[in-house]
LUMLUMDREN-2810 file (N, C-alpha, C; in Angstrom, 1 decimal):
<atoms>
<atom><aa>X</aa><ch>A</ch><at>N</at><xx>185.2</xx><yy>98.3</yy><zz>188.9</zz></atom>
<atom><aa>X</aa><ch>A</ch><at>CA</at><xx>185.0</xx><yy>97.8</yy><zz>187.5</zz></atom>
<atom><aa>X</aa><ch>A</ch><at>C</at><xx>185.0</xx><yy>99.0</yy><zz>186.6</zz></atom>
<atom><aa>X</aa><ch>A</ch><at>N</at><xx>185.9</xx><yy>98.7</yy><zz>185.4</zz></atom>
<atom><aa>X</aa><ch>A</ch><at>CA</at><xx>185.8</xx><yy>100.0</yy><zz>184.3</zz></atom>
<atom><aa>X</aa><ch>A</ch><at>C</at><xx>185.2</xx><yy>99.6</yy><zz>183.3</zz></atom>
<atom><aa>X</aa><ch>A</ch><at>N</at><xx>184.5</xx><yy>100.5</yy><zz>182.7</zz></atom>
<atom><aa>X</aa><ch>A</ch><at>CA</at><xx>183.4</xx><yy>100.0</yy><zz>181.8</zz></atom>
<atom><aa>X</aa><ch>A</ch><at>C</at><xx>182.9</xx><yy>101.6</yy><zz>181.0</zz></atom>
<atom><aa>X</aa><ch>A</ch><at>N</at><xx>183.2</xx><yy>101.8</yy><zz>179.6</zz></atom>
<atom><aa>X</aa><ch>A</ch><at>CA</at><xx>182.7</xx><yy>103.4</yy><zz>179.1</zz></atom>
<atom><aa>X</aa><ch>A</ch><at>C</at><xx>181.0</xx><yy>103.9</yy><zz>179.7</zz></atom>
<atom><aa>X</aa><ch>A</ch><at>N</at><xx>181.1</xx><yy>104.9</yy><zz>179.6</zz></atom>
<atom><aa>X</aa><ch>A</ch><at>CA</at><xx>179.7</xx><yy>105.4</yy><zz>180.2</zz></atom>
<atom><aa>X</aa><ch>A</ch><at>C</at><xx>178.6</xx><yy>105.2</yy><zz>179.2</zz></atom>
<atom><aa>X</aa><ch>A</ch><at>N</at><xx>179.2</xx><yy>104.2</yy><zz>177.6</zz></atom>
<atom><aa>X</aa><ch>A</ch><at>CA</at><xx>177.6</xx><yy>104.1</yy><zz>176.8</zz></atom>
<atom><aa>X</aa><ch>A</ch><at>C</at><xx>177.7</xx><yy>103.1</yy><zz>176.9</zz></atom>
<atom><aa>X</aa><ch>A</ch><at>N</at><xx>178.3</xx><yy>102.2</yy><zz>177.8</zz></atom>
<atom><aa>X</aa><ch>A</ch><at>CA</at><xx>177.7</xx><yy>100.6</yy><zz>177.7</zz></atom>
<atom><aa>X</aa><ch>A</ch><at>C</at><xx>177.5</xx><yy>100.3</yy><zz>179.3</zz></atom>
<atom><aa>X</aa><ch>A</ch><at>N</at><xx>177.1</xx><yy>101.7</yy><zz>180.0</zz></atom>
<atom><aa>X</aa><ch>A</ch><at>CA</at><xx>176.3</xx><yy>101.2</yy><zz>181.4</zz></atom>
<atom><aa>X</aa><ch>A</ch><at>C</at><xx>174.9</xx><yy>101.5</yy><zz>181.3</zz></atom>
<atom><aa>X</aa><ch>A</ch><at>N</at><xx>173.9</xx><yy>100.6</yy><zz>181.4</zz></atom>
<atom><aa>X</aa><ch>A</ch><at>CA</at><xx>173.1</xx><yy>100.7</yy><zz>181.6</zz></atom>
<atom><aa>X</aa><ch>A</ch><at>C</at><xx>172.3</xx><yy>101.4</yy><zz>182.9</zz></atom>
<atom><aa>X</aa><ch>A</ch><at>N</at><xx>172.8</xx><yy>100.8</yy><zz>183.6</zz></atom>
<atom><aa>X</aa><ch>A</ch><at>CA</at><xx>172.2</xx><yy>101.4</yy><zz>185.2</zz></atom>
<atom><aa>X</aa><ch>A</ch><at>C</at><xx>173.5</xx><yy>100.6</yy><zz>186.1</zz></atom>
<atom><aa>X</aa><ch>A</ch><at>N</at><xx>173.6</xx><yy>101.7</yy><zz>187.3</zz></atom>
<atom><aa>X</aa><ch>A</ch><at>CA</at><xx>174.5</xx><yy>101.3</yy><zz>188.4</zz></atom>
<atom><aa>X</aa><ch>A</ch><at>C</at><xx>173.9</xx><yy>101.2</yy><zz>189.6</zz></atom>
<atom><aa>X</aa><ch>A</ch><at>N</at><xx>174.0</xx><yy>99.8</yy><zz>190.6</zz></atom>
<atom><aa>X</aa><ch>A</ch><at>CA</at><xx>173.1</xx><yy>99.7</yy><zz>191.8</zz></atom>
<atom><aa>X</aa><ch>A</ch><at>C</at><xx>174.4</xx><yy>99.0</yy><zz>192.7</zz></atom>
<atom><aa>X</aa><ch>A</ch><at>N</at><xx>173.7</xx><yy>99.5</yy><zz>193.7</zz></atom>
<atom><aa>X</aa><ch>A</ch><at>CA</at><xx>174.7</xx><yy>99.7</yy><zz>194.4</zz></atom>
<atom><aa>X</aa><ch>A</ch><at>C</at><xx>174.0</xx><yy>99.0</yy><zz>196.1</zz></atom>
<atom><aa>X</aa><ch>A</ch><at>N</at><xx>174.6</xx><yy>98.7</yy><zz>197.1</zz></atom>
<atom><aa>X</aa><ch>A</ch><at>CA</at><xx>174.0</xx><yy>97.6</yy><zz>198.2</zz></atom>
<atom><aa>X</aa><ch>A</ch><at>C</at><xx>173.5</xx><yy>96.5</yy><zz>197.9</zz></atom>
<atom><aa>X</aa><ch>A</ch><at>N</at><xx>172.4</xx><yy>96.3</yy><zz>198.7</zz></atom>
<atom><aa>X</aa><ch>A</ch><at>CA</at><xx>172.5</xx><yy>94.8</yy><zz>199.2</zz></atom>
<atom><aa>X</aa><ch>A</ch><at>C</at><xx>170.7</xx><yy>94.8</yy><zz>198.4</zz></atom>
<atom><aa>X</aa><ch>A</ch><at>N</at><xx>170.8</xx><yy>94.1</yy><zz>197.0</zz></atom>
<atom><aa>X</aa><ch>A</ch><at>CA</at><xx>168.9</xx><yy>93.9</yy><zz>196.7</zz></atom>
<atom><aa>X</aa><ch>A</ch><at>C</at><xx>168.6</xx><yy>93.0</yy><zz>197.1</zz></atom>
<atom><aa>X</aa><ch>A</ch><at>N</at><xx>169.3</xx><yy>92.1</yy><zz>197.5</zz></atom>
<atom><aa>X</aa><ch>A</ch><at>CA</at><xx>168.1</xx><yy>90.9</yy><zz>198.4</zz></atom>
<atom><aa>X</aa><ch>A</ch><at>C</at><xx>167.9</xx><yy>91.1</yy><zz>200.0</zz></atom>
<atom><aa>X</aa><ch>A</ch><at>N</at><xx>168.7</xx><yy>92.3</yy><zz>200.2</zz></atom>
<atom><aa>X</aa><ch>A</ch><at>CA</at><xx>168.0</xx><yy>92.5</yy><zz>201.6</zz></atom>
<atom><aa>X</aa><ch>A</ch><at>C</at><xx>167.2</xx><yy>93.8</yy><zz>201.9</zz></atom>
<atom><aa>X</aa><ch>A</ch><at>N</at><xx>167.5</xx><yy>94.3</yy><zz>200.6</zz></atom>
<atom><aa>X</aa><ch>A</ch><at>CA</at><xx>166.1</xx><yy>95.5</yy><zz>200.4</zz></atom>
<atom><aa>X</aa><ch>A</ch><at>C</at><xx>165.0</xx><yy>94.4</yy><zz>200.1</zz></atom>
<atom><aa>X</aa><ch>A</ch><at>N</at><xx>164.8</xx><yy>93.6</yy><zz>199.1</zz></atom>
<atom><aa>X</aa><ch>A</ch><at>CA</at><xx>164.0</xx><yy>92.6</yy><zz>199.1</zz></atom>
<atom><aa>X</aa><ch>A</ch><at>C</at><xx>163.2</xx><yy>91.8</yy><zz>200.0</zz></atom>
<atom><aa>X</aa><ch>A</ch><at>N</at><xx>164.4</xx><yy>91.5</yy><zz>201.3</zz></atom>
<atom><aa>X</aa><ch>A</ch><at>CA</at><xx>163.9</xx><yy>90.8</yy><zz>201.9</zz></atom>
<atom><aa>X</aa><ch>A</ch><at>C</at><xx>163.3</xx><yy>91.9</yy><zz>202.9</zz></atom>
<atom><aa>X</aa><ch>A</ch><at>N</at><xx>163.9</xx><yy>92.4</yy><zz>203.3</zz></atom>
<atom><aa>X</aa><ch>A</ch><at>CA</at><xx>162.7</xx><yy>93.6</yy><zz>204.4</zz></atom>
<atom><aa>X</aa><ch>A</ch><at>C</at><xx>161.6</xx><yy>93.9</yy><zz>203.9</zz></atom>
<atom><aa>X</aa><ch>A</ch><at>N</at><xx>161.2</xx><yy>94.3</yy><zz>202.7</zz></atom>
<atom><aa>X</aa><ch>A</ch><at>CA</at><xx>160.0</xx><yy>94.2</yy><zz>202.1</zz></atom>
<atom><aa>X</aa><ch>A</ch><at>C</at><xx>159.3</xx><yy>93.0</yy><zz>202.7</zz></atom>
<atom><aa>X</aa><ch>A</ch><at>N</at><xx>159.6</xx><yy>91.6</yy><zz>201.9</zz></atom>
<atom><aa>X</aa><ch>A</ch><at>CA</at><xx>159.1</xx><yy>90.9</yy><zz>202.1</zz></atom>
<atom><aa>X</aa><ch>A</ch><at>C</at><xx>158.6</xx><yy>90.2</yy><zz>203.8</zz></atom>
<atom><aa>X</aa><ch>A</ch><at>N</at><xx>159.9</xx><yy>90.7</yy><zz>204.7</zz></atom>
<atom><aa>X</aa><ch>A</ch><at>CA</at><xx>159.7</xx><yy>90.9</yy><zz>206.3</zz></atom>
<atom><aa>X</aa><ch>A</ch><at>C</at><xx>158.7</xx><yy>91.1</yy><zz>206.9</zz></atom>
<atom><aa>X</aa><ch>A</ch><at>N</at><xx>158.6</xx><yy>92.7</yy><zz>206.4</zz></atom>
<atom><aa>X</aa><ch>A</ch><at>CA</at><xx>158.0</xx><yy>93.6</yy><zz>206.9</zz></atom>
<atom><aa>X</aa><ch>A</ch><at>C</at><xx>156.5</xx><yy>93.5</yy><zz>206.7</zz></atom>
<atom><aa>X</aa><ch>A</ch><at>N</at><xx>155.9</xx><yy>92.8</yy><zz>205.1</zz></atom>
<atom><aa>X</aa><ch>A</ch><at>CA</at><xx>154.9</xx><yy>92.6</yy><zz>205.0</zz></atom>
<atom><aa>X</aa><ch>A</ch><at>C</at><xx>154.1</xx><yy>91.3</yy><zz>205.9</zz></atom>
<atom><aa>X</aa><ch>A</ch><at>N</at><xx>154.9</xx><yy>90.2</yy><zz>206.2</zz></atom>
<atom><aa>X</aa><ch>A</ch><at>CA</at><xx>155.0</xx><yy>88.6</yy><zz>206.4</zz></atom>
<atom><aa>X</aa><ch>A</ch><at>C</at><xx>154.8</xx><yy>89.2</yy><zz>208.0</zz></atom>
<atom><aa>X</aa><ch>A</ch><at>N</at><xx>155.0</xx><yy>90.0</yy><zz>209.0</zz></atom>
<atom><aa>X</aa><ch>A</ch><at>CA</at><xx>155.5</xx><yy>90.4</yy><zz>210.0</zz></atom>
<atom><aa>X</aa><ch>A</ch><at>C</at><xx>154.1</xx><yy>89.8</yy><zz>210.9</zz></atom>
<atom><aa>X</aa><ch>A</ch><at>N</at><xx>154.5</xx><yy>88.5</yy><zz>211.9</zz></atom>
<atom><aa>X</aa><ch>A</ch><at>CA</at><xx>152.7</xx><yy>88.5</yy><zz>212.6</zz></atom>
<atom><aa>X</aa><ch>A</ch><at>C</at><xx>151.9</xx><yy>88.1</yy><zz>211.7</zz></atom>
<atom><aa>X</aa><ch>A</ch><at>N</at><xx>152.3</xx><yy>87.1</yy><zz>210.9</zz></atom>
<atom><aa>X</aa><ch>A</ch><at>CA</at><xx>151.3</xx><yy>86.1</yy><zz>210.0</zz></atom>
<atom><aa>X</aa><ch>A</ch><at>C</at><xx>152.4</xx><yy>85.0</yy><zz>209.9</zz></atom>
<atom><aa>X</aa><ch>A</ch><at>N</at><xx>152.1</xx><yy>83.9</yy><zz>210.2</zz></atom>
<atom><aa>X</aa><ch>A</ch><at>CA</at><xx>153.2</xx><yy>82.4</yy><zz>210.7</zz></atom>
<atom><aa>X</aa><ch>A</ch><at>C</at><xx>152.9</xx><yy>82.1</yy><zz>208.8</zz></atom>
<atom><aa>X</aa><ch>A</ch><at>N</at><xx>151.8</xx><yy>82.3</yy><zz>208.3</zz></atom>
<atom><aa>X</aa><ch>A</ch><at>CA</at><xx>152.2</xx><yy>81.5</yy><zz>206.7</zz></atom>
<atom><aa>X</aa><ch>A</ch><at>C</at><xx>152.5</xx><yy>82.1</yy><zz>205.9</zz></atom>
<atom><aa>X</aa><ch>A</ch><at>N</at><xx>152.4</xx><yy>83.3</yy><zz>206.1</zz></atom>
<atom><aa>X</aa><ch>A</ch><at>CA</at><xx>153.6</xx><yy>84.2</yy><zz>205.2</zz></atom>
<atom><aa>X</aa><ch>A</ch><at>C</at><xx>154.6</xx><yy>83.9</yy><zz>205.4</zz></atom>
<atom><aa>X</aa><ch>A</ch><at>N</at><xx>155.3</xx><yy>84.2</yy><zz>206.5</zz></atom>
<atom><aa>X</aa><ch>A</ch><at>CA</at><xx>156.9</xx><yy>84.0</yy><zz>207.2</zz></atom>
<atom><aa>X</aa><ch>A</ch><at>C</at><xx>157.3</xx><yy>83.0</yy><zz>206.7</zz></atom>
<atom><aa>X</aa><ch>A</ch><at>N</at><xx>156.7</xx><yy>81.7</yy><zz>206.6</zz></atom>
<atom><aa>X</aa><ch>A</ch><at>CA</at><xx>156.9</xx><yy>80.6</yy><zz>206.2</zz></atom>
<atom><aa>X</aa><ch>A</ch><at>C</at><xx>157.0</xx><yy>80.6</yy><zz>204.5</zz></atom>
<atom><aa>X</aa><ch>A</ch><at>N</at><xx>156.6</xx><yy>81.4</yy><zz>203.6</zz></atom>
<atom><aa>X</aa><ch>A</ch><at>CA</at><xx>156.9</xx><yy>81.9</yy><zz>202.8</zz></atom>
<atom><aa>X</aa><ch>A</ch><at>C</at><xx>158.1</xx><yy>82.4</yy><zz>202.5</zz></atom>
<atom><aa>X</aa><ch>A</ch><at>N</at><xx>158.8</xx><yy>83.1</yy><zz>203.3</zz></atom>
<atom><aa>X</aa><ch>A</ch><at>CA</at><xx>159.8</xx><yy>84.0</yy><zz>203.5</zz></atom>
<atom><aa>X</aa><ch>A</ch><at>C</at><xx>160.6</xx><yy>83.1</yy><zz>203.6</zz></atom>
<atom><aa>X</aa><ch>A</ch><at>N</at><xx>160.5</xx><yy>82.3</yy><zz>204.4</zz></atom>
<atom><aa>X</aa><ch>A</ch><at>CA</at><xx>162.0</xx><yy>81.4</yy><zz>205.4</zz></atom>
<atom><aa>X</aa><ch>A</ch><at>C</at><xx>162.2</xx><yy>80.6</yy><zz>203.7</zz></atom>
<atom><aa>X</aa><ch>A</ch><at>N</at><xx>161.4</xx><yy>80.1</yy><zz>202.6</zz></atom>
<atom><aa>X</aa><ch>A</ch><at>CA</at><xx>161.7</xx><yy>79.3</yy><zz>201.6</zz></atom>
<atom><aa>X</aa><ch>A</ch><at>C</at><xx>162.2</xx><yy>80.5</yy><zz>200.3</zz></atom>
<atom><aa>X</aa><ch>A</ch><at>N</at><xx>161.9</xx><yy>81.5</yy><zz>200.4</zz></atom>
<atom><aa>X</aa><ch>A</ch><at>CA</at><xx>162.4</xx><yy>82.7</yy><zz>199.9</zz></atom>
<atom><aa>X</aa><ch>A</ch><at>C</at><xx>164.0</xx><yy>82.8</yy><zz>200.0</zz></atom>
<atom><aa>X</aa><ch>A</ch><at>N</at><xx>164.3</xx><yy>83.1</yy><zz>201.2</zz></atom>
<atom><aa>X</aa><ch>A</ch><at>CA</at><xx>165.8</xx><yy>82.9</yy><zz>201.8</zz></atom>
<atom><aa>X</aa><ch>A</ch><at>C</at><xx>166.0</xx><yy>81.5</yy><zz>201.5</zz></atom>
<atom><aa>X</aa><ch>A</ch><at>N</at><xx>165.6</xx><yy>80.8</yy><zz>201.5</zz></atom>
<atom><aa>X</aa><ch>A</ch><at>CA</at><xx>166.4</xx><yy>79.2</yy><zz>200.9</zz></atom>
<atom><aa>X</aa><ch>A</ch><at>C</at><xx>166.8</xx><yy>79.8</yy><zz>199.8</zz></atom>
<atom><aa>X</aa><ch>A</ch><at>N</at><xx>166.1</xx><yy>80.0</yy><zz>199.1</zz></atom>
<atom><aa>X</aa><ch>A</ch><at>CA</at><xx>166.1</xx><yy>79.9</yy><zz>197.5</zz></atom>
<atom><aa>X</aa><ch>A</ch><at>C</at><xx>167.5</xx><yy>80.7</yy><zz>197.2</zz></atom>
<atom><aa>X</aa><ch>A</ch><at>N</at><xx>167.4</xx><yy>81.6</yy><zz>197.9</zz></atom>
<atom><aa>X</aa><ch>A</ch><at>CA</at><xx>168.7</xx><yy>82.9</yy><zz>197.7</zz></atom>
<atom><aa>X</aa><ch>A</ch><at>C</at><xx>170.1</xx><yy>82.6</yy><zz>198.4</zz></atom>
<atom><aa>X</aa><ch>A</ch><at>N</at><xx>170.0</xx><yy>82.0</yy><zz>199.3</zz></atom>
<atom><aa>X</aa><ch>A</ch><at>CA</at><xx>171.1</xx><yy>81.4</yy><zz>199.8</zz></atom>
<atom><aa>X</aa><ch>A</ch><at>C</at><xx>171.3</xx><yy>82.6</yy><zz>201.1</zz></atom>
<atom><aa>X</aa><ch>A</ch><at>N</at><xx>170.2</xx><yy>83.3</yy><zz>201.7</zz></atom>
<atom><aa>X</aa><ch>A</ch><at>CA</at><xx>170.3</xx><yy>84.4</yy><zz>202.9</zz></atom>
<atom><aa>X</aa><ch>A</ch><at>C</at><xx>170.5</xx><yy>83.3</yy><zz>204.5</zz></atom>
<atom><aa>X</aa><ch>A</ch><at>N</at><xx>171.1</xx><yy>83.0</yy><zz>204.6</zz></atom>
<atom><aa>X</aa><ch>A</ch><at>CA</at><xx>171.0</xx><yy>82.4</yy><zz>206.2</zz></atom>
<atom><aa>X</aa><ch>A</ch><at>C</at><xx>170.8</xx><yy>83.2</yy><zz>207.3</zz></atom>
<atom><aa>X</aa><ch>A</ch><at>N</at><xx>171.4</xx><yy>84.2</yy><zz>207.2</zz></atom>
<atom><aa>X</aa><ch>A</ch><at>CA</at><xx>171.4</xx><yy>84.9</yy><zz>208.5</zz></atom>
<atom><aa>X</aa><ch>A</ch><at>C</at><xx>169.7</xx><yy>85.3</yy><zz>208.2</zz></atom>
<atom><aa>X</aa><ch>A</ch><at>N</at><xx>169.7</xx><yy>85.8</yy><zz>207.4</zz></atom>
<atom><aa>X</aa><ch>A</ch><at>CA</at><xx>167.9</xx><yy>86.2</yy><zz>207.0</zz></atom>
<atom><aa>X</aa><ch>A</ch><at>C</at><xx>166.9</xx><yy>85.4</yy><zz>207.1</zz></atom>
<atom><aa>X</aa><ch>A</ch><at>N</at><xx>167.3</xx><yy>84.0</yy><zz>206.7</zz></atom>
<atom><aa>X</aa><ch>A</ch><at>CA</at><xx>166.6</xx><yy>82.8</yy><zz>206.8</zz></atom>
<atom><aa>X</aa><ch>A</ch><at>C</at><xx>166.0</xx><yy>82.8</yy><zz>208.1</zz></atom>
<atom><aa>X</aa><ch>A</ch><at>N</at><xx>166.9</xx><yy>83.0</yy><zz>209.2</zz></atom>
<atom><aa>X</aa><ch>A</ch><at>CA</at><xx>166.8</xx><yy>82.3</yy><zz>210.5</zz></atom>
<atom><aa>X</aa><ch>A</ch><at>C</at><xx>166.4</xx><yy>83.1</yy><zz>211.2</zz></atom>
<atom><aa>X</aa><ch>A</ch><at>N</at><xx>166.3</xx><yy>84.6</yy><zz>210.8</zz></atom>
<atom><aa>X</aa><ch>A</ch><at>CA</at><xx>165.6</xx><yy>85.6</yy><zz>211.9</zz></atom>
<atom><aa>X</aa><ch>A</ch><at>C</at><xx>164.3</xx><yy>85.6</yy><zz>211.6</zz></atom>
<atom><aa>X</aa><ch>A</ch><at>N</at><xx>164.0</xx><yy>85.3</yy><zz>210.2</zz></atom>
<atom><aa>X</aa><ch>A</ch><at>CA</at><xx>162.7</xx><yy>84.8</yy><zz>209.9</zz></atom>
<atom><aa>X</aa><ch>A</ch><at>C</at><xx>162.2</xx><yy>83.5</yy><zz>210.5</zz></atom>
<atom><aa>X</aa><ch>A</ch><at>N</at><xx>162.5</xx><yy>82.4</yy><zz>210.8</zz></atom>
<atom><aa>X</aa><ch>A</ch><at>CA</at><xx>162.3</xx><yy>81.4</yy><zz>211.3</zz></atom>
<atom><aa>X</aa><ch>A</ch><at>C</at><xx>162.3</xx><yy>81.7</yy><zz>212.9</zz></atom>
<atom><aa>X</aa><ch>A</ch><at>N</at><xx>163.0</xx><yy>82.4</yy><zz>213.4</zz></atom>
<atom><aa>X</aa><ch>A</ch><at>CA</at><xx>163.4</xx><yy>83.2</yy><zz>214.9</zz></atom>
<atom><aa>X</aa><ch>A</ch><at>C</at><xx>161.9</xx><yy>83.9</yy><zz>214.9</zz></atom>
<atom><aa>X</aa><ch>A</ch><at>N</at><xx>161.3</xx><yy>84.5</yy><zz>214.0</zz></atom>
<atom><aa>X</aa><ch>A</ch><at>CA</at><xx>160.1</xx><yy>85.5</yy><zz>214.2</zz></atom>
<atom><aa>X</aa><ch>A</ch><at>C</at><xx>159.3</xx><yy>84.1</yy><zz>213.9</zz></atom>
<atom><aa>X</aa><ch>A</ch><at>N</at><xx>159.0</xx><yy>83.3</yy><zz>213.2</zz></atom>
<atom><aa>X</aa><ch>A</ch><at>CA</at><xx>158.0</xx><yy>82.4</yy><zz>213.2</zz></atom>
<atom><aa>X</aa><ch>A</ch><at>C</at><xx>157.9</xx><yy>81.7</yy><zz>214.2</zz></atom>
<atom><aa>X</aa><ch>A</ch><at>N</at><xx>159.0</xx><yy>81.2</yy><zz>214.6</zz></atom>
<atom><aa>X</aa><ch>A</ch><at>CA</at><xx>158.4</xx><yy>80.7</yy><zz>216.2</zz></atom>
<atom><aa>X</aa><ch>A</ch><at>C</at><xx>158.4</xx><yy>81.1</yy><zz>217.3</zz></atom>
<atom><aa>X</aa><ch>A</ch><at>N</at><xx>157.8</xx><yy>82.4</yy><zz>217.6</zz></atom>
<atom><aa>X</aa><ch>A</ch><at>CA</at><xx>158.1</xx><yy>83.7</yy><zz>218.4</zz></atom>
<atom><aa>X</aa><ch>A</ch><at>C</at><xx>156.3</xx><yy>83.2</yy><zz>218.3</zz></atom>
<atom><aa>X</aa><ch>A</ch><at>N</at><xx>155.8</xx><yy>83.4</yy><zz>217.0</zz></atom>
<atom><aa>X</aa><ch>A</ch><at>CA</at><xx>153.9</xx><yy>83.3</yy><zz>216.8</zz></atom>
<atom><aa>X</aa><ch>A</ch><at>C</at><xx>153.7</xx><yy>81.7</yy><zz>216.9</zz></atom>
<atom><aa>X</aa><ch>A</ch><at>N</at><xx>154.1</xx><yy>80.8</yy><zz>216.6</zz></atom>
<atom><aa>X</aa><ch>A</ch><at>CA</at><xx>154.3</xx><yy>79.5</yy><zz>216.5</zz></atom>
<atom><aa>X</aa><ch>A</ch><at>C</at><xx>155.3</xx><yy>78.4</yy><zz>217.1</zz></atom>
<atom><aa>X</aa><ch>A</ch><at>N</at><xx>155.7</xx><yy>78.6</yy><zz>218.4</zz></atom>
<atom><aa>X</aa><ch>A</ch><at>CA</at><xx>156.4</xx><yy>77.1</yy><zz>218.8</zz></atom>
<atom><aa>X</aa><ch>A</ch><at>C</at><xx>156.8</xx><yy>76.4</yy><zz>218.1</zz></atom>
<atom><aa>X</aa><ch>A</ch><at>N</at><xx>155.6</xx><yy>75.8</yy><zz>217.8</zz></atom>
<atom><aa>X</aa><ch>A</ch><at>CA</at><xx>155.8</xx><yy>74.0</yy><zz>217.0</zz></atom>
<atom><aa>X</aa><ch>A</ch><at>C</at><xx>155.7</xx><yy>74.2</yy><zz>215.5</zz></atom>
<atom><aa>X</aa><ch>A</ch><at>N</at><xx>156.0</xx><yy>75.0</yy><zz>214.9</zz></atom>
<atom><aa>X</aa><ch>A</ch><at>CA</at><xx>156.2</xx><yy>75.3</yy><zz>213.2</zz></atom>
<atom><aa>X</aa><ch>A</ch><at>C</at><xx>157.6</xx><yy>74.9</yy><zz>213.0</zz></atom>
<atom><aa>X</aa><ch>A</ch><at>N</at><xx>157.0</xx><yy>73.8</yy><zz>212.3</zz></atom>
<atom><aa>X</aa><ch>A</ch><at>CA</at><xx>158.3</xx><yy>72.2</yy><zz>211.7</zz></atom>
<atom><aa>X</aa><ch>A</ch><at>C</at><xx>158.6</xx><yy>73.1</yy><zz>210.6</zz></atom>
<atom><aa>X</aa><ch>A</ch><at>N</at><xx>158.4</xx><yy>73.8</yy><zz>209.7</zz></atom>
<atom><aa>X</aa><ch>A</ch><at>CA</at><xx>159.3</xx><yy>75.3</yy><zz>208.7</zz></atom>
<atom><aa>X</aa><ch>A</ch><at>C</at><xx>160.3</xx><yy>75.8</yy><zz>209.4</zz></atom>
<atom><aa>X</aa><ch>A</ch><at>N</at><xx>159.7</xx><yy>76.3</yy><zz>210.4</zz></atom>
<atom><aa>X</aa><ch>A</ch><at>CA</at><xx>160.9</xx><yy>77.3</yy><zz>211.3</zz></atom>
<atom><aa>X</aa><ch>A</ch><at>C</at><xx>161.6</xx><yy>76.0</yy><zz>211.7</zz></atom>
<atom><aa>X</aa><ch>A</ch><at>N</at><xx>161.3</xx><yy>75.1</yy><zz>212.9</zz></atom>
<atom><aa>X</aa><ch>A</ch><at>CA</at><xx>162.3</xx><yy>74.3</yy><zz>212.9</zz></atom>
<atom><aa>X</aa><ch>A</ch><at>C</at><xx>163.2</xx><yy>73.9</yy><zz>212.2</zz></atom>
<atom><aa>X</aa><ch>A</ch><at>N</at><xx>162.9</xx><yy>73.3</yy><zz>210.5</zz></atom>
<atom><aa>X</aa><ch>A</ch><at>CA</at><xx>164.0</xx><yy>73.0</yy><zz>209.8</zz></atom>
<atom><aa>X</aa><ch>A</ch><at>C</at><xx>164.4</xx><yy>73.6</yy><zz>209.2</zz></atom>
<atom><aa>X</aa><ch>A</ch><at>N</at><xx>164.3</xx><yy>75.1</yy><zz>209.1</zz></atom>
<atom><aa>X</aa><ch>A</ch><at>CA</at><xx>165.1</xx><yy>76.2</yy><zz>208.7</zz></atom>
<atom><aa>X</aa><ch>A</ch><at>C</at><xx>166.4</xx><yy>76.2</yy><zz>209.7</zz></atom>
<atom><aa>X</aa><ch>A</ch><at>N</at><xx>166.2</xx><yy>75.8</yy><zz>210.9</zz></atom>
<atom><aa>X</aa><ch>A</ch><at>CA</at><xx>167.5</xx><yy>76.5</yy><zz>212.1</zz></atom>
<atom><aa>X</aa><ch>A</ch><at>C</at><xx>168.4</xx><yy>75.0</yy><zz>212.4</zz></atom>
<atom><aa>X</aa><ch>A</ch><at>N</at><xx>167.4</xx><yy>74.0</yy><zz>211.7</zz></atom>
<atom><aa>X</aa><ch>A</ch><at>CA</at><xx>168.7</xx><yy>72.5</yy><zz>211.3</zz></atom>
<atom><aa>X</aa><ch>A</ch><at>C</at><xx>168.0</xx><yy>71.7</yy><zz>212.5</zz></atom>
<atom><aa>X</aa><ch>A</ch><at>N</at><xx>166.8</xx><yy>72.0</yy><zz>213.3</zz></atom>
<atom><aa>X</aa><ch>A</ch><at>CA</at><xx>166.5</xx><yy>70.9</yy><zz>214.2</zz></atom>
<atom><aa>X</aa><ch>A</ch><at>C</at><xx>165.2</xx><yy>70.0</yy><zz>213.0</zz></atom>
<atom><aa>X</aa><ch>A</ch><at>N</at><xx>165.9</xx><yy>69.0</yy><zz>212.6</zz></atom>
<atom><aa>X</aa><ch>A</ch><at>CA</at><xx>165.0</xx><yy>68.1</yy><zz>212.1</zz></atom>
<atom><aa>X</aa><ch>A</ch><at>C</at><xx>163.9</xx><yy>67.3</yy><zz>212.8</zz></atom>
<atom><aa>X</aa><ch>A</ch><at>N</at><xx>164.5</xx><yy>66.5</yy><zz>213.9</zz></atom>
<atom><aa>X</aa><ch>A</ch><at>CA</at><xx>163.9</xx><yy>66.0</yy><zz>214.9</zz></atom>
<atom><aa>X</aa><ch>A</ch><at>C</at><xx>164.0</xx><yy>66.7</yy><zz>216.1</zz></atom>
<atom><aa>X</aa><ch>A</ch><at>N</at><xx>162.6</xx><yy>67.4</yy><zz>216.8</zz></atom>
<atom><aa>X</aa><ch>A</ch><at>CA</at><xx>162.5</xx><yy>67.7</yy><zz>217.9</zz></atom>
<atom><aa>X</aa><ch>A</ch><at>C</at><xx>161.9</xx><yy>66.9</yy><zz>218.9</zz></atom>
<atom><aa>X</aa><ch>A</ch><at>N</at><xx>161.9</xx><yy>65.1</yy><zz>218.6</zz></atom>
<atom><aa>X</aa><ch>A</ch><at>CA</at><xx>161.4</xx><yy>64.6</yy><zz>220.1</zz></atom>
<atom><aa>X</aa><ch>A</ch><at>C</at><xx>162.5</xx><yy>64.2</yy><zz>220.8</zz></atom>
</atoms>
C-alpha cells in the first residue's frame, strides 16, 4: 500500500488477534471458565483454529464442558 508519510498514522504489522489471543490464553490457562470465555472471544473474531485449541485446553480440565463441545461442532454427545 502507498500512502505519503503525513497521512500515516501508525504502521502495524502481524497478526493482533493472535497477539490478543495469547494474552488472553495465557491468562485463561488452567481455569475451565475463563477458557470458556476465550472459546466465545474467538467466535466473535472469526479465529477457528484458535477457537478449538482453546476448547482442546478446556476439555483437557473438563470432559463434559458442553462450551468446548460446541465449539468443535459436537452438539449432541449421547
Amino acid at each position: 500500500m502507498k500512502a505519503p508519510k503525513v497521512d500515516v498514522l501508525r504502521v502495524e504489522r502481524g497478526d493482533p488477534f493472535g497477539v490478543e489471543f495469547r494474552r488472553r490464553y495465557d491468562a485463561a490457562r488452567n481455569k475451565p471458565s475463563e477458557l470458556a470465555g476465550v472459546i466465545g472471544w474467538c467466535r466473535e473474531k472469526n479465529l477457528t483454529q484458535h477457537r478449538d485449541l482453546a476448547a482442546y485446553a478446556l476439555l483437557k480440565d473438563d470432559p463434559g464442558n458442553d462450551v468446548a463441545w460446541t465449539a468443535l461442532g459436537v452438539a449432541d454427545r449421547a
